[in-house]
N, C-alpha and C positions, 0 to 999 in steps of 0.2 A: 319399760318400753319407752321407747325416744317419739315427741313429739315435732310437729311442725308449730305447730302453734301454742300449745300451754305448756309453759314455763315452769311456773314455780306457785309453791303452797304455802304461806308462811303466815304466820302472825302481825295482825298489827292491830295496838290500840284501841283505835277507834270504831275499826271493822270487825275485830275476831279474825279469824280464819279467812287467808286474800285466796281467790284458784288465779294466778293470770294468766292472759291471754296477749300474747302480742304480735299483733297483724302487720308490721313491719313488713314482713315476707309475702306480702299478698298485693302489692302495686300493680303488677302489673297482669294479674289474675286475670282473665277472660271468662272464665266459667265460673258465674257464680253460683248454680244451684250446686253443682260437686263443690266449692267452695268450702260455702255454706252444710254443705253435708260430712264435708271432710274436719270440720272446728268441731262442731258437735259433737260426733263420732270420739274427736280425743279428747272433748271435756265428759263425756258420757264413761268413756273408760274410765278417767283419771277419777270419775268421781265412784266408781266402781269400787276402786284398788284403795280410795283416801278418804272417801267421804264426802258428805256436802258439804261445799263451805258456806261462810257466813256474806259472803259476796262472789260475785266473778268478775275480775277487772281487767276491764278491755283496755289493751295499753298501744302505743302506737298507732291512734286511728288520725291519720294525719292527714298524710299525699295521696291512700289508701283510699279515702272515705268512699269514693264513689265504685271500689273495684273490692271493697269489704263487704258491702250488704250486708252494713250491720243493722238494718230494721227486721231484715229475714231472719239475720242468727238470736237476736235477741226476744224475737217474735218465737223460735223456735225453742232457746232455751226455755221459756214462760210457759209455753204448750207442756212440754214435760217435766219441766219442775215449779210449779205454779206458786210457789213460796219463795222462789229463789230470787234474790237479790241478785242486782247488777249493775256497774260502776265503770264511768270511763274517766278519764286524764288527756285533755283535750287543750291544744294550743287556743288562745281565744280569736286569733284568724278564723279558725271554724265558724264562725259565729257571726259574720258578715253578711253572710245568706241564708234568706229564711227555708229556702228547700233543705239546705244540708241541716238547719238547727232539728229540723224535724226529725231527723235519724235519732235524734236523742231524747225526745220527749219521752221512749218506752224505759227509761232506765230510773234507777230507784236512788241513785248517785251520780252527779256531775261534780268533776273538779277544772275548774279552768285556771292554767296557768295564765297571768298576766302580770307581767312585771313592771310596767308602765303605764300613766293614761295623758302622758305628755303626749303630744301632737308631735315634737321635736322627736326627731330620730325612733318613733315609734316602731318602725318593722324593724327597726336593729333590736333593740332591747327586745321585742317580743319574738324575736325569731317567727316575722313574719313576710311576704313576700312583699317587696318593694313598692306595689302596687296598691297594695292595702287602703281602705278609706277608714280612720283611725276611726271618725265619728259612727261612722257605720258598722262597726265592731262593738264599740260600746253599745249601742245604741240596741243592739242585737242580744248580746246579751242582758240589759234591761228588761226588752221583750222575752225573751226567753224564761226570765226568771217568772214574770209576771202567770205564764201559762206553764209552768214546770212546777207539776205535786210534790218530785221529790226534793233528796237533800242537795243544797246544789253550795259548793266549797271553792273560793277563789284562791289563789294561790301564788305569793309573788318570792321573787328570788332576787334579792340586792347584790349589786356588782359594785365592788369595791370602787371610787370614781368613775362609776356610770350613772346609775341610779341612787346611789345612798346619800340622798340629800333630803333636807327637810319639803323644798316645795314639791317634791313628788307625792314625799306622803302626806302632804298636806294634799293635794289634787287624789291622790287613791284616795283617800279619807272620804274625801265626799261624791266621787263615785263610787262607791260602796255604802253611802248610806241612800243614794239614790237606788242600786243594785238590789242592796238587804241581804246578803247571803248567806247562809244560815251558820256558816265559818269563813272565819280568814285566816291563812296561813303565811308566814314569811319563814324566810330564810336565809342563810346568806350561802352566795353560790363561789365557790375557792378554785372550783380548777378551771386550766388552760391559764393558770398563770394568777389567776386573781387573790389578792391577801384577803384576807377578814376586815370586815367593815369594824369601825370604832366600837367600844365600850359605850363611849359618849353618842353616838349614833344611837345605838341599839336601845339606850334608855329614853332619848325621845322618841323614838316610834311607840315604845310600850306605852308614854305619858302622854303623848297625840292620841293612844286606841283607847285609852284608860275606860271612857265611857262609851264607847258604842254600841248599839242596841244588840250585837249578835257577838258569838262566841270567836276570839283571837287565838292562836297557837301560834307562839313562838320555837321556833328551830332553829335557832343562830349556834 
């Protein structure tokens, strides 16, 4: 069966078994209870035909958020599967305003993407809207963590002469120990042109995180 919204089932690591979900195609959505009844609906089958998984991970909740009703759908999957884990990948733009943080306090997994906490060219690097108050994104996610039970995982991607310098990770360093998050993840990001960041890079990031109070993964 072909869905509108769930994707794909697969494996990874740290989760077991992903179902995803990605709400990309719901911008401009007007009807959220058939929405919201129409997600279910395919993760209800899918989980019919494959099983439960070990998470359900909401992907693309971006320019969406307000035309997703993802407190409905996640309030709905909880109703019927009261065991069930649930995980979203969130730009840290989201995270600016405290009504939208609130969409995500029901989830048992936060991953926020943030590739920067330099004030310099902030909404480039993080692919966020130009308008952005840098302070007030950090600052959001702070708060967030402070009232957020679950696992909550930050996530940076280095750009080959954008980001892969030492004073950035030196400035992420310590807003992440201000943060606390229960993981960090880097990477290094290669397409649309961009080479691999140094050898010599990659081993001071590892020798900068060497001791910090919460679990690092490398992905370069």
């Amino acid at each position: 069966m072909d869905y509108r919204f769930v994707k794909t089932f697969e494996f990874n690591f740290n989760f077991g078994t992903l179902l995803s979900i990605d709400f990309s195609s719901c911008c401009e959505e007007p009807d959220l209870f058939n929405l919201t009844e129409e997600i279910f609906n395919e993760i209800k089958d899918s989980v019919k035909n494959r099983g439960i998984p070990d998470l359900i991970w909401l992907k693309g909740v971006g320019d969406s958020i307000k035309n997703a009703n993802t407190k409905e759908i996640i309030a709905t999957i909880k109703k019927n599967y009261p065991n069930q884990k649930v995980g979203m990948y969130l730009n840290c733009a989201l995270f600016e305003d405290e009504e939208t943080r609130a969409h995500f306090y029901q989830c048992d997994v936060v991953a926020i993407n943030l590739n920067s906490v330099d004030f310099y060219n902030f909404a480039k690097i993080n692919k966020c809207p130009l308008n952005v108050n840098p302070l007030d994104i950090l600052d959001g996610i702070i708060e967030f963590r402070r009232n957020f039970d679950g696992e909550l995982g930050i996530y940076t991607l280095f750009l080959n002469g954008v980001n892969d310098n030492m004073k950035t990770v030196e400035k992420m360093k310590d807003f992440l120990l201000k943060a606390m998050p229960d993981h960090y993840s880097v990477s290094n990001y290669t397409l649309d042109g961009y080479k691999i960041v140094s050898e010599e890079f990659k081993k001071k990031v590892e020798e900068t995180l060497r001791y910090v109070p919460f679990k690092v993964m490398y992905m370069f």
